[in-house]
C-alpha positions in Angstrom: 3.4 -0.4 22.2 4.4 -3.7 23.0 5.7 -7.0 21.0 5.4 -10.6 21.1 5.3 -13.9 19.7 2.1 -16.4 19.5 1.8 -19.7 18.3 3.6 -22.7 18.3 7.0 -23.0 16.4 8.3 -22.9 13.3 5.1 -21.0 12.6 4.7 -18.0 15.1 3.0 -14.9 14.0 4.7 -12.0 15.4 2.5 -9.5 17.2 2.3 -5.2 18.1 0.3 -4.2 20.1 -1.3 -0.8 20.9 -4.0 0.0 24.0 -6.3 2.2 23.5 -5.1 6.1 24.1 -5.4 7.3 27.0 -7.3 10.2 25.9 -9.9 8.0 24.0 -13.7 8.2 25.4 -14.7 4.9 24.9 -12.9 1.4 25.0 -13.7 -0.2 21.8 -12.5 -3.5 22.3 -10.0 -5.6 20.2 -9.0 -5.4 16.6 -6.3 -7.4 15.0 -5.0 -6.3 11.6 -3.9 -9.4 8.9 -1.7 -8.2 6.4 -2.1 -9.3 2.6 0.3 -11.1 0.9 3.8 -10.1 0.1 3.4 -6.8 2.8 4.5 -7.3 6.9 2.2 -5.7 9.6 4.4 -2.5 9.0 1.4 -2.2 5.9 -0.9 -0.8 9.3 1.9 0.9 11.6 2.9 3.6 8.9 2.4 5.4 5.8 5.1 5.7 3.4 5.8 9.2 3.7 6.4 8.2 7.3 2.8 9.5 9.4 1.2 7.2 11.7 -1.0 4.5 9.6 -3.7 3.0 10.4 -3.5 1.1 13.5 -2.6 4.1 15.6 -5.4 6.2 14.3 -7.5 3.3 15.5 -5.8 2.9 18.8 -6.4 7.0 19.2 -10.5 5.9 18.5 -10.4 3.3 21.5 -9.4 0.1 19.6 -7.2 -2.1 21.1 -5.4 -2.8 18.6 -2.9 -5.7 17.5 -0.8 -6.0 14.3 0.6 -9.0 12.9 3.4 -10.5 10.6 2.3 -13.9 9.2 4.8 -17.0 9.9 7.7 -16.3 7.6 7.8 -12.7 6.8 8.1 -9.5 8.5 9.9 -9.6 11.9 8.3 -13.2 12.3 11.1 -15.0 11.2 13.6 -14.8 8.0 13.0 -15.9 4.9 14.2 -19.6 4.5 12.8 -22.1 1.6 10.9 -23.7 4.9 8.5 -20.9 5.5 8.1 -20.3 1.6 6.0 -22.9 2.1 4.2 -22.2 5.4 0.4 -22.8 4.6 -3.2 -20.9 5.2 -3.6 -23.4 7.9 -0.3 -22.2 9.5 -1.4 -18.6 9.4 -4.7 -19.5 10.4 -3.4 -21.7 13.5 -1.3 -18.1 14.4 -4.2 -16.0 14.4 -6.0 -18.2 16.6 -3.6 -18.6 19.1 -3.7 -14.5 19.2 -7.7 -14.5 19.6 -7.3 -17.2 22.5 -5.5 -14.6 24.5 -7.2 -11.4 23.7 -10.8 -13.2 23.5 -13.5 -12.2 20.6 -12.5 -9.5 18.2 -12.8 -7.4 15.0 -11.0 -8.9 12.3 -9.5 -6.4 9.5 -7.7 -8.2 6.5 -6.4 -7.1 3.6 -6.1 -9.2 0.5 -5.4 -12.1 1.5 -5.2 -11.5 4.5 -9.2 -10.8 4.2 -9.3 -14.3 3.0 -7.2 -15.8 6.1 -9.8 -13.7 8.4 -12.4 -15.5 7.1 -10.8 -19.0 7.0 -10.3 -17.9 11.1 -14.1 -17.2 11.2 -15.0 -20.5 9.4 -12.8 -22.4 12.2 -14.1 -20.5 15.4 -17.0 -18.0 14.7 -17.1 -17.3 18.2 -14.4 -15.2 18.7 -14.8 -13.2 15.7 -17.6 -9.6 16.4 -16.5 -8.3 12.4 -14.8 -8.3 9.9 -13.6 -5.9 7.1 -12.4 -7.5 4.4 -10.5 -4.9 2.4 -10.1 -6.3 -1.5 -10.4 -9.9 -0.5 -8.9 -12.1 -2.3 -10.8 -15.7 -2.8 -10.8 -17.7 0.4 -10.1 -20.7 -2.1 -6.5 -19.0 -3.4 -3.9 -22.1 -3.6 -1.4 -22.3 -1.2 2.3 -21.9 -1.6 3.8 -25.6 -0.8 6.0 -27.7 -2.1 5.7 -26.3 -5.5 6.8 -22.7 -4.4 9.4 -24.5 -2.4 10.8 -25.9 -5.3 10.8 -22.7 -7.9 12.2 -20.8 -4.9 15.3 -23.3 -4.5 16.0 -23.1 -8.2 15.7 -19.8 -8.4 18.3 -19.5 -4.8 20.2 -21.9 -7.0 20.4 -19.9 -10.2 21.1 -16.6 -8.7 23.9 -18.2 -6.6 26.5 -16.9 -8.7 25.7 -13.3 -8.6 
């Protein structure tokens, strides 16, 4: 497995990946995994009881196989009151910059994370072969911004005494 950053900053998406294993019969091809909301690419690595999750079951079938963590959560960053408010768009623009180096792919999203996958489609259907969207949510969902910027700095500022 190895690790990286794509996309342009503030707003990289941090990326793992896994080649296909080496005892796999066929090469597959790429498949990147989009997390839903409130989860981090961990969502694919593992289950909670601690076996291997889904992307290195794919990875054993062939897949080549990249997870990511959207601008803002996981291991992309820290949680700040500037990437509360990072934007479909932002996402979007990160899962781009992954397809332009790994070239057409299989897209699988959860939640909204199926809804991002198919924003990425809308923007460059050429470098998308699939996608399964797991319980999509609506590719219309309202984006965080200034609004969630602005409960999230009075709640920071109510809890400040704790």
């Amino acid at each position: 497995m190895s690790e990286r950053f794509v996309g342009q900053v503030p707003h990289q998406v941090y990326v793992q990946h896994w080649r296909p294993s080496p005892g796999a019969k066929v090469s597959r091809g790429p498949l990147v995994m989009v997390h839903g909301g409130f989860h981090t690419g961990t969502a694919w690595t593992t289950t909670p009881d601690g076996r291997a999750g889904w992307a290195l079951r794919f990875a054993a079938f062939g897949w080549d196989v990249f997870v990511v963590d959207w601008p803002g959560t996981g291991r992309s960053s820290g949680l700040t009151l500037d990437n509360v408010a990072v934007s479909a768009n932002d996402v979007v623009d990160g899962l781009i910059a992954l397809l332009e180096q790994t070239g057409p792919v299989v897209l699988v999203g959860h939640s909204i994370g199926a809804a991002l996958s198919l924003k990425v489609a809308e923007r460059h259907p050429g470098k998308i072969r699939a996608i399964a969207a797991l319980a999509p949510a609506s590719v219309e969902s309202p984006v965080a911004g200034d609004d969630a910027r602005r409960k999230c700095s009075d709640l920071l500022g109510e809890c400040a005494h704790l």
